[in-house]
C-alpha positions as CSV (number, residue, x, y, z in Angstrom):
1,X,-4.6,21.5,19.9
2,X,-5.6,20.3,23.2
3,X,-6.6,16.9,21.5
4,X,-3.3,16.6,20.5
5,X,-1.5,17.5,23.4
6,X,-3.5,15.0,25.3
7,X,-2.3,12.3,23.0
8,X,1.3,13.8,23.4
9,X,0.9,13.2,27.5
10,X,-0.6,9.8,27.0
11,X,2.5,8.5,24.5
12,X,4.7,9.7,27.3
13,X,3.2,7.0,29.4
14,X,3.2,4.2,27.0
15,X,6.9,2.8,27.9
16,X,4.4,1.4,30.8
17,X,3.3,-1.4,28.8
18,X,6.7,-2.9,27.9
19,X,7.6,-2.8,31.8
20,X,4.0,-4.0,32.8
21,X,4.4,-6.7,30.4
22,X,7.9,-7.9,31.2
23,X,7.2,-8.0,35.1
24,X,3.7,-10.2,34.6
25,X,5.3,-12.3,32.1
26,X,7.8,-13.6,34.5
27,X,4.7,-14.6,37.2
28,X,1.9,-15.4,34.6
29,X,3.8,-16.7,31.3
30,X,0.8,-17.1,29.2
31,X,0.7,-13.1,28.5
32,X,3.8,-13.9,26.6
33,X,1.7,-14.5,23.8
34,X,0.5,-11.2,23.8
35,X,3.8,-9.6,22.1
36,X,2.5,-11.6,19.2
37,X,0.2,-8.5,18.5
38,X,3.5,-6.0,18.9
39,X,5.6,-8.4,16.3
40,X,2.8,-8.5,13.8
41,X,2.1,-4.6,14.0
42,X,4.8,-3.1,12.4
43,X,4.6,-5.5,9.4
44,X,0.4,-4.6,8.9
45,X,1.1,-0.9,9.7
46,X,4.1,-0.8,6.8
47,X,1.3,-2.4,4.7
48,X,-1.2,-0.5,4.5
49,X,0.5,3.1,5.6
50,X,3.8,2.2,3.3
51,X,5.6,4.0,6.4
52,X,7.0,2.9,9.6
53,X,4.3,4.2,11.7
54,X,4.0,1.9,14.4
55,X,7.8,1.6,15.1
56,X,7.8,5.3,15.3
57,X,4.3,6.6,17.3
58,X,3.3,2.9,18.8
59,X,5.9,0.6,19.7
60,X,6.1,0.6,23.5
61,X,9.8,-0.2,23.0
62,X,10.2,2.8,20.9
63,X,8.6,4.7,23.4
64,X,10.5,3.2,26.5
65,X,13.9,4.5,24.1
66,X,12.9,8.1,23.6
67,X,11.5,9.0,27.1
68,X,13.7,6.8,29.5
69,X,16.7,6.1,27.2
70,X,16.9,9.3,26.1
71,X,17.8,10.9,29.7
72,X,20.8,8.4,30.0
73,X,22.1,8.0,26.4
74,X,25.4,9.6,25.7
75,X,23.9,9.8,22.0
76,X,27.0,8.6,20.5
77,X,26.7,7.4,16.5
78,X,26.4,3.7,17.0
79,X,28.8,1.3,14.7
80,X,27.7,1.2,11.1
81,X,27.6,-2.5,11.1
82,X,24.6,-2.5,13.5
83,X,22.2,-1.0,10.3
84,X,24.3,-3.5,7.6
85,X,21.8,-5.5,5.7
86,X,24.4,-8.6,6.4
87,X,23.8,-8.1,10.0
88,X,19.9,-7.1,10.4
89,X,19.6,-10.8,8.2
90,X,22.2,-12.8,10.6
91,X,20.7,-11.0,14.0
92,X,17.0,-11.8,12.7
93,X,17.8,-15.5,11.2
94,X,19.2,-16.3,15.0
95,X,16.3,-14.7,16.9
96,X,14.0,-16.5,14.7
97,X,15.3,-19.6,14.9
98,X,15.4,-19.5,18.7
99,X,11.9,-18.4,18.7
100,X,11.1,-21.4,16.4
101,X,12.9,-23.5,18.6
102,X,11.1,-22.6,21.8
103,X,7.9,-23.1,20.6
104,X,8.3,-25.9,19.0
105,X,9.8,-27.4,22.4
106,X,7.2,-26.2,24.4
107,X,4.4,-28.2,25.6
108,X,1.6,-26.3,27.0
109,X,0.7,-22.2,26.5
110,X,2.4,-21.3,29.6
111,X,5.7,-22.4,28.4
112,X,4.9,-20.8,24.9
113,X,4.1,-17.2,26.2
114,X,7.5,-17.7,28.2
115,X,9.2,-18.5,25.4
116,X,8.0,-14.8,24.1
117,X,8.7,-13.0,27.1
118,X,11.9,-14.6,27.5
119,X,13.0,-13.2,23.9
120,X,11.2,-9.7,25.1
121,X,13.2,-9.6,28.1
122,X,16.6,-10.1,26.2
123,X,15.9,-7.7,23.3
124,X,14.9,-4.9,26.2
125,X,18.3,-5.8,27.6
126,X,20.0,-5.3,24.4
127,X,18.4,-2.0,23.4
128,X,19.1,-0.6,26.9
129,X,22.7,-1.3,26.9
130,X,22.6,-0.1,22.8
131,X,20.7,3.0,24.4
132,X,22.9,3.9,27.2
133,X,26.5,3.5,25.0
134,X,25.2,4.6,21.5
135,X,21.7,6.8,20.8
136,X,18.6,5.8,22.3
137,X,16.9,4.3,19.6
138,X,20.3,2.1,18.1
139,X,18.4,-1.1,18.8
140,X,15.6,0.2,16.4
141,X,18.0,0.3,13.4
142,X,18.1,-3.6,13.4
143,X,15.3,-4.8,15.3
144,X,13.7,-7.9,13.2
145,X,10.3,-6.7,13.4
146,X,11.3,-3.3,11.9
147,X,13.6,-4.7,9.4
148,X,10.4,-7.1,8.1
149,X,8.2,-3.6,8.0
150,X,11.2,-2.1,6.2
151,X,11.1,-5.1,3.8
152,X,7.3,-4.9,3.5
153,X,7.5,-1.4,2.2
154,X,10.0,-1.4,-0.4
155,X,7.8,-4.7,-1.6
156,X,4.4,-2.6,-1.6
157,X,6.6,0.1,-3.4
158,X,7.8,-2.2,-6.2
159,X,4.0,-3.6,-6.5
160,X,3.1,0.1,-6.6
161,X,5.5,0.9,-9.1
162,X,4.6,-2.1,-11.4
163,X,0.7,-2.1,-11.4
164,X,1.6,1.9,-12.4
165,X,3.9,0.9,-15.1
166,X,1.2,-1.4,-16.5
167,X,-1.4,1.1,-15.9
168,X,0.5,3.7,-18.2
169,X,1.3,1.2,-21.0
170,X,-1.3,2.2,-23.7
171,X,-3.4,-0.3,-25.3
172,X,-4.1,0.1,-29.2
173,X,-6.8,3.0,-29.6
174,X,-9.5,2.6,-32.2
175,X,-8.6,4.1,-35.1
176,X,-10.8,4.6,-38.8
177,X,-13.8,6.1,-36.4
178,X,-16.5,7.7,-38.0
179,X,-19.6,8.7,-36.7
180,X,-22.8,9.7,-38.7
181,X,-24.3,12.3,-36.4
182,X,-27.7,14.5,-36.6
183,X,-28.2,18.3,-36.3
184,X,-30.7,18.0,-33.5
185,X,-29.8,14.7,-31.8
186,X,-28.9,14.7,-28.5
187,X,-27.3,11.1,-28.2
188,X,-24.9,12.4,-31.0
189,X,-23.8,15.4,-28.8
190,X,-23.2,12.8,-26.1
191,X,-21.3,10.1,-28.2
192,X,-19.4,13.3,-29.8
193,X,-17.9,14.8,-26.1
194,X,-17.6,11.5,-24.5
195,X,-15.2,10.9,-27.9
196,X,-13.5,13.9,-27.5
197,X,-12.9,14.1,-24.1
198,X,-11.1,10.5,-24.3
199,X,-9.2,12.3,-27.0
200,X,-10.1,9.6,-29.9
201,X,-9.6,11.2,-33.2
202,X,-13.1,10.5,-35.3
203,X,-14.7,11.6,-38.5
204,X,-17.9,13.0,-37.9
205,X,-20.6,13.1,-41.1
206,X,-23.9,15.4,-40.5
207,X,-26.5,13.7,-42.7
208,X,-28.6,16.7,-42.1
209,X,-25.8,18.9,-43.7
210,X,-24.3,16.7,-46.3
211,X,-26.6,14.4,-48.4
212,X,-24.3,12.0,-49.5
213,X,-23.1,11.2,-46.1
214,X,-27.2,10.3,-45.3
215,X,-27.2,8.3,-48.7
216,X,-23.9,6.6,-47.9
217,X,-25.2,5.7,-44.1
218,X,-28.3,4.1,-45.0
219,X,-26.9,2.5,-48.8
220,X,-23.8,1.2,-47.4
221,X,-24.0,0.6,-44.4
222,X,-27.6,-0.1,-44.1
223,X,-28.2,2.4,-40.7
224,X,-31.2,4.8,-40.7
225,X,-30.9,6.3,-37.4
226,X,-28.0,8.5,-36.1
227,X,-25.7,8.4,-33.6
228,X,-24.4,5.3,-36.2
229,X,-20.8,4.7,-35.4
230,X,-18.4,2.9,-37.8
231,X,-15.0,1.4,-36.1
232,X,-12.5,-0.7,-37.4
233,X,-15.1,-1.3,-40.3
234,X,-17.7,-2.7,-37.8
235,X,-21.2,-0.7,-37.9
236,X,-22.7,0.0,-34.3
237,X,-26.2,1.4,-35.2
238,X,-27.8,3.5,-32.7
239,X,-25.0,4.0,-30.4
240,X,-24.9,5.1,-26.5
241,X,-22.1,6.6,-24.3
242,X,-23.1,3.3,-22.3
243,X,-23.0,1.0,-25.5
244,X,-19.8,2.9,-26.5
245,X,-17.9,2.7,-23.0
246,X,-18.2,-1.3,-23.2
247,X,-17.1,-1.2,-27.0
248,X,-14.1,0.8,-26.1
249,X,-13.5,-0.6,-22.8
250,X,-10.6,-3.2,-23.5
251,X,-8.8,-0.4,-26.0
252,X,-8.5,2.8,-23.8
253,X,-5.3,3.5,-21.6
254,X,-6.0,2.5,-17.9
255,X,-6.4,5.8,-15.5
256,X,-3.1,5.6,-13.3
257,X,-3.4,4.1,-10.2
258,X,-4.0,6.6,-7.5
């Protein structure tokens, strides 16, 4: 509990990055490059938590919103345009290309971190004003980076959804099985549960019981030990879990993905 409360306190405290940052990148530009790390985040968080997590425990902006914005917000719904798809495209295609445009123009690292502290310093701006007029965290419902981990998500849910789908489809299950077993035969007891516990319907002859199924083994099918398995008119003499798991291995439904 007191772990947890500790991390509560330090959270608090983490806004102090985003002004730390904003106030050296003005006098030493090259940090700039630093909020590379904060734009990548969100998008390799959403991808391997398939949540938001970053944007909401890590981002120091997100942070900054909820314990300085939120003592100054009038918490008013913002306009429903601000979360449109049509705008969260439009706003991130222009703050992209500007991006793209300052770093292509700029010659030397200096003048590339300035060119990300410079877009920093404007998006602040914008989710302050957003903050103070709407709720404190309006800016989040369009900000690029969380609209590319929102994207990221519902991609990793699709993948999900279609590696499950193709993990359910059944493949053909032997059929015709019959297995020539022995009374006191351990590797027939074995080859018998693993069988059933797959649930693979199978004939099973005793040739210590019945003495045509030990003449019909070893005349017909020219077997004289047991566990002898007959599949699909194929004869697999001598047969192992181990042997039987490879034999079966391309004609078993797939275990769902977990």
């Amino acid at each position: 509990m007191a772990k947890k409360e500790k991390n509560l306190s330090l959270r608090n405290y983490a806004w102090s990055i985003l002004v730390v940052f904003l106030i050296a990148g003005w006098f030493y530009p090259a940090i700039g490059l630093m909020a590379i790390v904060c734009m990548a985040a969100p998008i390799i968080v959403a991808a391997f938590s398939g949540k938001r997590k970053w944007c909401a425990l890590f981002c120091p902006r997100g942070i900054f919103n909820d314990v300085i914005l939120k003592k100054i917000t009038r918490n008013v719904k913002p306009p429903a345009f601000l979360t449109s798809t049509a705008f969260k495209v439009g706003f991130f295609v222009f703050l992209m290309a500007n991006l793209i445009i300052g770093l292509i123009g700029a010659d030397t690292i200096a003048e590339a971190g300035f060119v990300f502290v410079r877009l920093v310093s404007v998006t602040t701006a914008i989710a302050i004003v957003l903050g103070f007029y709407y709720q404190q965290r309006a800016w989040c419902g369009f900000c690029p980076m969380g609209f590319l981990a929102s994207l990221t998500i519902r991609w990793k849910q699709k993948f999900n959804k279609k590696r499950q789908e193709k993990n359910q489809k059944l493949r053909p299950v032997p059929h015709n099985i019959t297995l020539y077993t022995g009374s006191t035969c351990p590797p027939c007891l074995e080859v018998k549960e693993y069988l059933t516990k797959k649930g693979i319907k199978f004939n099973e002859k005793n040739i210590d019981q019945d003495k045509e199924a030990r003449q019909e083994m070893v005349s017909i099918y020219k077997s004289t030990a047991v566990p002898t398995l007959i599949m699909d008119g194929k004869i697999h003499k001598n047969i192992t879990v181990n042997k039987l798991e490879q034999l079966l291995k391309d004609k078993l439904p797939e275990k769902k993905a977990s």
